[in-house]
N, C-alpha and C positions, 0 to 999 in steps of 0.2 A: 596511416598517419600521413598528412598532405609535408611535402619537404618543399620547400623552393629556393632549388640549390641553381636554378641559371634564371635570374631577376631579371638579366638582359634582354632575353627572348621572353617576359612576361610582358615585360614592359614596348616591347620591340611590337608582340600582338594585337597590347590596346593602342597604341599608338596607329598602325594599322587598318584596323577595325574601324578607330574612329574618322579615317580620311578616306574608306572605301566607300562605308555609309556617308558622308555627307557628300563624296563625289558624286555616286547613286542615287541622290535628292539634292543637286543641288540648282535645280532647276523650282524648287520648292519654295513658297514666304514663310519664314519664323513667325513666331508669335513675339514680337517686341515691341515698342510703341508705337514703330511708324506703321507695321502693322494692324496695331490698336486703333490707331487712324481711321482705317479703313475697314470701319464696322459695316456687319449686314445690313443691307437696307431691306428692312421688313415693312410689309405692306402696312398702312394705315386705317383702309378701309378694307370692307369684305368684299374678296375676289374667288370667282373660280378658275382664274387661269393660273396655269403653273408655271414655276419660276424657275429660269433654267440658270446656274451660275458661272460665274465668270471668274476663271480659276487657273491664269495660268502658268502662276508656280505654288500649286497648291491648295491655296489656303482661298478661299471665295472672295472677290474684292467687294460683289454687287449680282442682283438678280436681273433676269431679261424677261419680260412677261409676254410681250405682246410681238408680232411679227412684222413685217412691211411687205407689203407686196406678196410676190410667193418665199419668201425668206425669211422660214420662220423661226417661233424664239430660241428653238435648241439650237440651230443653224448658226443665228445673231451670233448666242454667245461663243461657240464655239467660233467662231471666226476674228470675232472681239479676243478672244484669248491669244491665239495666233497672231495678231496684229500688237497685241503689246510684248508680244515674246521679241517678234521684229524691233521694237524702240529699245529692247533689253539688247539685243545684239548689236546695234548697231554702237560703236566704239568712240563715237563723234557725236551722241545724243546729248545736248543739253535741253534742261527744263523748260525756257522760253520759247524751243521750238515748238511747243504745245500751242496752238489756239483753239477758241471758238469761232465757229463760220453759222451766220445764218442762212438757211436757202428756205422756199416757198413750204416746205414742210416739216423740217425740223431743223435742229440747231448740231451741228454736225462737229466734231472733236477732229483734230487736224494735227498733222503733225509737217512740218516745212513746208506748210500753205499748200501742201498738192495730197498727203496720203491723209484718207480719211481712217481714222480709229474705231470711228461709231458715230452714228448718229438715234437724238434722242427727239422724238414726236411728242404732239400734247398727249396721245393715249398710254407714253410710256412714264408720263409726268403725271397724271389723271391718279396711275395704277398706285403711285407712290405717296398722293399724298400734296405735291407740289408742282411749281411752274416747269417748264420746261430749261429755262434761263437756267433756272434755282440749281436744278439734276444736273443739268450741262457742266455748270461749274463745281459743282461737290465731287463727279464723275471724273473730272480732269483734272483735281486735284491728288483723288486718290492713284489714278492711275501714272500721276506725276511721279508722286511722293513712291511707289513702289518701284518703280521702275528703280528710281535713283539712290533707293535702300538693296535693289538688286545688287545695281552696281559696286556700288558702295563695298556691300558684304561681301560678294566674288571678287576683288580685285587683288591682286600679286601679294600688295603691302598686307592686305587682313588677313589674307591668308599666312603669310609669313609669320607672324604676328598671332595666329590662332595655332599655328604647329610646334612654334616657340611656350606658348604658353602649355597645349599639350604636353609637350616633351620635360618642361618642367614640374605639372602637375603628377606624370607616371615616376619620373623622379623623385618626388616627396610621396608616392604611394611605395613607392619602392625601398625609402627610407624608414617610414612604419610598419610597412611589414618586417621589416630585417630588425626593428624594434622590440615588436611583437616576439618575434621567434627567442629573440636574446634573451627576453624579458621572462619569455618560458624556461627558458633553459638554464636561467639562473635559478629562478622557484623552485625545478626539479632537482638541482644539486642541492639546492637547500635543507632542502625536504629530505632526502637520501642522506645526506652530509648527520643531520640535526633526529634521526628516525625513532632515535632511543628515549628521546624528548616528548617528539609530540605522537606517537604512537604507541599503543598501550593493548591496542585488544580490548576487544568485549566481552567478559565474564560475564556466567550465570552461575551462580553454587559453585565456583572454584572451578568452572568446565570452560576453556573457551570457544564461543561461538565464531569468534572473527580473532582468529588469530595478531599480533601485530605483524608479520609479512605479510600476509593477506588485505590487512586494514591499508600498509602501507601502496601495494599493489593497486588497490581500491583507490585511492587518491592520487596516485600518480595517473591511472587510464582517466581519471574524471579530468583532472589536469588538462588532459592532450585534446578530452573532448572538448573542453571550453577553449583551447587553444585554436582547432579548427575554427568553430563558433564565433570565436572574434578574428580571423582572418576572412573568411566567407562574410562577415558583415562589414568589412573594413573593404575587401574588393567591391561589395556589392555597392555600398552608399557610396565606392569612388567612380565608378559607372557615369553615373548621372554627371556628377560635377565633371567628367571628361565630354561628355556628349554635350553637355551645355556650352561647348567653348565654340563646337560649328553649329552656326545657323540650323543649317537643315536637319541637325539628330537632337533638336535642342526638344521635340516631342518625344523621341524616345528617352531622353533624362524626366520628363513628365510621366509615360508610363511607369517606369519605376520603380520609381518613386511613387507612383497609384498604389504599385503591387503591394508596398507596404504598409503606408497612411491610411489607406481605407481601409484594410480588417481591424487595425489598429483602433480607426476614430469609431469603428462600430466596438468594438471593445469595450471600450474608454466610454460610449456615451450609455452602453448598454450598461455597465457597473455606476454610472449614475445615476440612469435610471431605477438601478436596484438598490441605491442607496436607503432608500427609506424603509422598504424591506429588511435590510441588512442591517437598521438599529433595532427596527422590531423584533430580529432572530434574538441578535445579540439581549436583548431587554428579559424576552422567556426562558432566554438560556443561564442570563444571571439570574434569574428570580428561583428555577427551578436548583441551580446548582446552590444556590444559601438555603433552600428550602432541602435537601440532600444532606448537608452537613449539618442543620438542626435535628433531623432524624437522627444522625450516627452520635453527634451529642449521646444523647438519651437514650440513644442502643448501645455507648459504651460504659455506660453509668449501670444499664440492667445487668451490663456484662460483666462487671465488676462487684456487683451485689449492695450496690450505693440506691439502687433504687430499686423495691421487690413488689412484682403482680403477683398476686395469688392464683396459683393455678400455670403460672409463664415462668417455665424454668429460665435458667440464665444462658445455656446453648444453646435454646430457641433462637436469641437477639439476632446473633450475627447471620444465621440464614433467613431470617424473619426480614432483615435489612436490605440484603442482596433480592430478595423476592419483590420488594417494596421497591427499590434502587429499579430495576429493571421495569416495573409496573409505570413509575415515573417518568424514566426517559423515553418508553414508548408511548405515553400520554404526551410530551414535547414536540416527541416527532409528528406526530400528528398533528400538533398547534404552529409547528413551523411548518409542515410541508407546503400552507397556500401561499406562503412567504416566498416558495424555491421559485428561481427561474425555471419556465418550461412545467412548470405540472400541470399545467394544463393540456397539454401538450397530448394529443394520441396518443404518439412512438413512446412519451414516458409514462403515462399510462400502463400500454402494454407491454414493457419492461417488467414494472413493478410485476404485475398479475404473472407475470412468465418466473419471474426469479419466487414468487410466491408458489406458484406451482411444482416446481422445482423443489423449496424447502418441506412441501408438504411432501411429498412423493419419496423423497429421499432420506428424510429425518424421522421415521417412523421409531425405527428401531429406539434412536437416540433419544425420542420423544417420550419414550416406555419407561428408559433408564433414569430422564432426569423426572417425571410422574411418581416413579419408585423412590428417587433419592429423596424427595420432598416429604413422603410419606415415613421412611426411615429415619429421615430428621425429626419428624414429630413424634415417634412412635419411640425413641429413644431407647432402641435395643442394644448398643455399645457406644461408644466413641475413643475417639482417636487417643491409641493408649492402653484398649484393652487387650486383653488375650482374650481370644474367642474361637468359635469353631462353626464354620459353616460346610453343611454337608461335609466331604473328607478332609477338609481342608481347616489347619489350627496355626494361629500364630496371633503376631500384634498388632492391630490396627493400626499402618501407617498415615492415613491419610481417607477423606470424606469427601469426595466431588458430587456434582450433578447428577453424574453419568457413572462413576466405578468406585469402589469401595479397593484398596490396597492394604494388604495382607504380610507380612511377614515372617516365615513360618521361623521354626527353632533349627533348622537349617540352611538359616541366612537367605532364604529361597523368598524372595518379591512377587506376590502373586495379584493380577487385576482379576478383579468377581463384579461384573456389571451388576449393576443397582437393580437390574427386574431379576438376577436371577436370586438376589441376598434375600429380595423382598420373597418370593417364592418359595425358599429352600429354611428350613427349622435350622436356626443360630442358638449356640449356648456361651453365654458370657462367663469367662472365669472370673473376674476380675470385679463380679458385681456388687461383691460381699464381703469386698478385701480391705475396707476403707476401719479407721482407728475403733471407731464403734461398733465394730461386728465383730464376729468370733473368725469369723475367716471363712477360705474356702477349705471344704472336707473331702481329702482325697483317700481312699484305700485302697488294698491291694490284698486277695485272696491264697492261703495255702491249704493245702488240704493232708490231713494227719490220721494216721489209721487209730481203731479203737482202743488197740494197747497201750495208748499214751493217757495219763492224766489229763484234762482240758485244763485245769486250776496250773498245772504247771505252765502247759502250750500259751493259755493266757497272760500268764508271767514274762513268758520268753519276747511274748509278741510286743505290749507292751513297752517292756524294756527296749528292744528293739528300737521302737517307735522313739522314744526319749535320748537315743542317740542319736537320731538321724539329725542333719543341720537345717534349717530354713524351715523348720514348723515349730508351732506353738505350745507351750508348756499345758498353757489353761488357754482353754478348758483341755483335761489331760485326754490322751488319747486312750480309745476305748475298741476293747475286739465283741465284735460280734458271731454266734457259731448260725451260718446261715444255712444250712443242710447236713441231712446227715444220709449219707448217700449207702450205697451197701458194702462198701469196700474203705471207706473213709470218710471222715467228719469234714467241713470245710468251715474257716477260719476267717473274718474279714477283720481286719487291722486297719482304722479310721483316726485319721490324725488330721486338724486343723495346720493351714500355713498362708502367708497374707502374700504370697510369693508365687504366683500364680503361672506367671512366667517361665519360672526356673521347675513344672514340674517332671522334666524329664531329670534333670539331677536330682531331685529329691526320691523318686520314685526309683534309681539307683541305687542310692547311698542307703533307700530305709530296705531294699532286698539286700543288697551286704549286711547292713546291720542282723536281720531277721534270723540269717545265716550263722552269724559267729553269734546270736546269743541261742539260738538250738543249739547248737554246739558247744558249747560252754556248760548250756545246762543236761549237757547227757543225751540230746533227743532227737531222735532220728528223722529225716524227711522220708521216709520210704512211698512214698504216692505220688501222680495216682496210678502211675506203672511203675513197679518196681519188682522182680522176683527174684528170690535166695534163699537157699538151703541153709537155717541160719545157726544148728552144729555143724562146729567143725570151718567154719566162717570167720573172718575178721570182721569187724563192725564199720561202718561204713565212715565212723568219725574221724575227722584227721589226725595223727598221732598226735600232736600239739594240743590235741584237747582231751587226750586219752590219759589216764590213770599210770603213774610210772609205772606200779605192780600189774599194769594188763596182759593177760596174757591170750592167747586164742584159744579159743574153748576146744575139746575133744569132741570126738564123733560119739555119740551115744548110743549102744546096741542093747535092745530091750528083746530078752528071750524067754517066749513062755512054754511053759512044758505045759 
C-alpha cells in the first residue's frame, strides 16, 4: 500500500524535475502563439530539392532549399540557426535593429546595419512560391517575433513568476492528496466501525461461501486498491499541468497527456462504431429472451397438469425446456457473433477452433453422461423420490442431473452413480407400485420347518406374524407360500404388501420378531436348517415364557429287547 508520509520531499522532487527539464531545454521554442506565428513554410510547387530547417531553439521556424555559391543548403541553415542564437544572447537586442539590405543578388536580413542573418535570392523565393521582397520580410518577422518570445520567456521576472506558480501548483497537489488519503481513512473506519450493518456473507443452503470477515476483508483490500488508483491518477494528470507552466517541458505535458487520450479516443470511437451492432445484439437478445419465457409459460402449465399431450408425461416438460432453452441460446449466439467486434478476426477465429478442440478432447467422458441422463429422462425408470437399487447400491433418489444420479442409501450414506454407468447397470424401482391405486410393494422373507410340524399350523403362525408387523398392509391380506421342500425341511415364504418402501429394513425387522414370538406362542419349533439334538431327556428349545407352567423335561428312554 503506497503511504506518503514526507509530502515535502514529493513535492520538493517535482518541483525539481520540472526546473531541471526546462533548464536542459531551455534553449528550445514552445508551442504558443508566437510560435504559431511562425508556421512551416511548405513549398507550393513541385520540387526535388530538399529542405533543410532552421531550428534553433528547437522547433523549425523555415526551410532552406537551395545553396549559394559553394554554401550549401544544410550549411545555410545551420549557420542561420547559429546566427539567430547570437540575436538571442545578445542582452541589448531590440526589434528595430532588424533591417532589410538589398545588394545585386539578393535581399539580405541584417541585424545593426553590419551582421548579416541570411540572405534570400530569387531561386529561394522561386522554391516558395513568392518574391524575394515578400520571403525577406515574412523571414524577418518570424525570426523577430522569436527571438523576442525567447527573451521574453527566459528572463529573471518569468521565471520567478513560473517557479512561484510551480510551488503553488505542488502545493494544491499536495493538498489533494492528503485529501485523498483522509478521505480513505474515514470510509475504512466506517466500514469497520458499521461491519455488522453492511456485511452479511453469502449463503447457499444455509453454508457460507463468503463469510462476513471475509466479505469484510474483501472490501476493505478493494478499498486501498482504488485508493492507489485515484492517487496514481491524481499525480499522473498533475504532471502535465506542472510541465505546462516552463516553456520548454510544455511538450512533455503533450506527451502525456497523448499517453492517455488516444487509447481512450480509440476506445470511445471504436464503441461508436459498434453502436449499431450493439442494438442489433441487444434486439435478438430481447426477442430470443420473451420467446424463452413463452416456452416455460406452457412447460409450466404441462408441469402442472393444466395442459395434457397424449403420450408427453408431465416430468418430461422441465428437461424437454432446459434441452430447448440451450438449443435456443446457441442458435443466438450464432446470430450475434457477426455482430462481435473482431470475429473476423484470424487470432479469434483460432481461439474459438482451439477452445473447441479442447471441449472435444476433454468432455468425452462427460459427454457420455449427459447422452445417458437424456435418455434416462425419457426412459422414466425412477425419479427423485424413489427408492431404488442399482447394481449394489439401494437408497432414495436424491437428486437428477445431466451428468449423475444421487443416491441415498438407508444409512444416511450420499452416493454419485454417473449417468452412463445407471444407464448400463439393471435398476429396480421400489417405489413404482406404491402410489393410492395399487396394492403396494410385496416383500417377503423365507423360514424353513422340518417335516414334523403341521404346515396348516406354520401357515397360521406365519401369517399372524405378518398382521402384526407395523408399515404393511391389511388387504390385500398377506399370504405364505410353501416354495420347496427340500430333504431335511420344508421352506416357507411369507408375502405381505406395504406402500412404505423406504422404511424396508424396519419392516423386514419387526415381521422376523414378530414370526418369532408367534412360533412360539404357538408351540413350534424353528429347529432348521442346522439344528441337532438328542431330543429325550432334552429341554425344548422354547423360552420358558411360552412354555406350559406344568412343563416338565422329559426322561431318557431305554428300550430293552430280549
Amino acid at each position: 500500500m503506497i503511504k506518503f508520509k514526507n509530502l515535502g520531499l514529493l513535492v520538493l522532487f517535482l518541483f525539481c524535475s520540472g526546473i531541471l527539464l526546462s533548464q536542459s531545454n531551455d534553449a528550445k521554442k514552445n508551442g504558443n502563439s508566437s510560435q504559431k506565428e511562425a508556421i512551416l513554410q511548405q513549398p507550393k510547387i513541385d520540387t526535388n530539392l530538399k529542405g533543410y530547417p532552421v531550428n534553433p531553439f528547437g522547433d523549425t521556424l523555415f526551410f532552406i532549399y537551395n545553396k549559394i555559391g559553394s554554401f550549401s543548403a544544410q550549411n545555410r541553415a545551420v549557420a542561420i540557426s547559429s546566427r539567430i542564437k547570437v540575436l538571442y544572447d545578445d542582452p541589448f537586442f531590440k526589434p528595430d535593429s532588424l533591417s532589410l539590405s538589398k545588394s545585386d543578388i539578393s535581399i539580405d536580413i541584417v541585424y545593426n546595419k553590419d551582421f548579416v542573418i541570411m540572405s534570400i535570392t530569387d531561386a529561394d523565393a522561386k522554391i516558395i512560391g513568392k518574391n524575394n521582397l515578400a520571403l525577406a520580410k515574412e523571414n524577418l518577422g518570424i525570426i523577430n517575433k522569436t527571438v523576442v518570445f525567447q527573451q521574453e520567456s527566459n528572463s529573471e521576472m518569468n521565471w520567478l513568476k513560473r517557479i512561484g506558480k510551480s510551488l503553488l501548483l505542488m502545493s494544491l497537489i499536495a493538498l489533494i492528496v492528503l485529501l485523498i488519503n483522509k478521505l480513505f481513512r474515514w470510509i475504512k473506519a466506517f466500514l469497520v466501525k458499521k461491519r455488522e450493518r453492511y456485511f452479511h456473507g453469502f449463503k447457499v443452503k444455509e453454508s457460507y461461501v463468503f463469510s462476513p470477515e471475509k466479505q469484510m476483508e474483501f472490501a476493505l483490500r478493494f478499498l486501498a486498491i482504488i485508493r492507489i488508483f485515484v492517487l496514481v491518477f491524481t499525480l499522473y494528470f498533475s504532471l502535465p499541468v506542472l510541465f505546462s507552466v516552463f516553456p520548454s517541458t510544455k511538450e512533455y505535458a503533450a506527451t502525456l497527456l497523448n499517453w492517455i487520450f488516444s487509447p481512450a479516443k480509440l476506445a470511445l470511437m471504436g464503441f461508436v462504431h459498434f453502436l449499431p451492432n450493439l442494438f442489433s445484439i441487444v434486439v435478438i437478445v430481447f426477442l430470443f429472451r420473451y420467446a424463452i419465457k413463452l416456452i416455460k409459460f406452457f412447460v409450466d402449465e404441462i408441469q402442472e397438469g393444466q395442459i395434457q399431450i397424449d403420450g408427453f408425461y408431465s416430468d418430461w416438460a422441465k428437461p424437454t425446456f432446459n434441452i430447448v432453452k440451450v438449443l435456443m441460446y446457441a442458435f443466438m449466439v450464432v446470430i450475434i457473433f457477426p455482430y462481435l467486434p473482431g470475429s473476423n478476426s484470424p487470432i479469434f477465429q483460432g481461439v474459438s477452433v482451439f477452445v473447441g478442440v479442447l471441449f472435444s478432447l476433454g468432455s468425452s467422458n462427460a459427454i457420455a453422461n449427459m447422452i445417458a441422463g437424456l435418455v434416462i429422462t425419457y426412459m422414466r425408470p425412477f425419479k427423485v423420490g424413489d427408492f431404488i437399487k442399482i447394481g449394489e447400491i439401494s437408497g432414495t433418489v436424491l437428486e437428477k442431473t445431466a451428468l449423475v444420479t444421487r443416491v441415498r442409501t438407508q444409512k444416511f450414506e450420499d452416493i454419485t452413480i454417473p449417468n452412463a454407468t445407471v444407464l448400463s447397470s439393471s435398476s429396480i424401482n421400489y417405489s413404482a407400485n406404491t402410489n393410492e391405486n395399487s396394492n403396494g410393494l410385496l416383500i417377503h422373507t423365507t423360514v424353513t420347518i422340518g417335516y414334523e410340524l403341521p404346515w396348516v399350523d406354520i401357515h397360521k403362525a406365519l401369517i399372524n406374524a405378518a398382521l402384526r408387523t407395523d408399515l404393511v398392509e391389511k388387504i390385500p391380506p398377506p399370504f405364505v407360500l410353501q416354495t420347496s421342500l427340500d430333504d431335511f425341511y420344508v421352506s416357507y415364504e411369507i408375502n405381505v404388501y406395504t406402500k412404505k418402501p423406504t422404511q424396508q429394513p424396519a419392516i423386514y425387522s419387526n415381521l422376523h420378531q414378530n414370526i418369532q414370538d408367534c412360533f412360539n406362542e404357538a408351540g413350534l419349533e424353528i429347529m432348521s436348517p442346522h439344528f441337532n439334538a438328542l431330543r429325550d431327556g432334552n429341554k425344548t428349545t422354547t423360552p420358558d415364557d411360552y412354555l406350559k407352567q406344568d412343563y416338565a423335561v422329559p426322561p431318557f428312554n431305554i428300550n430293552v429287547k430280549k
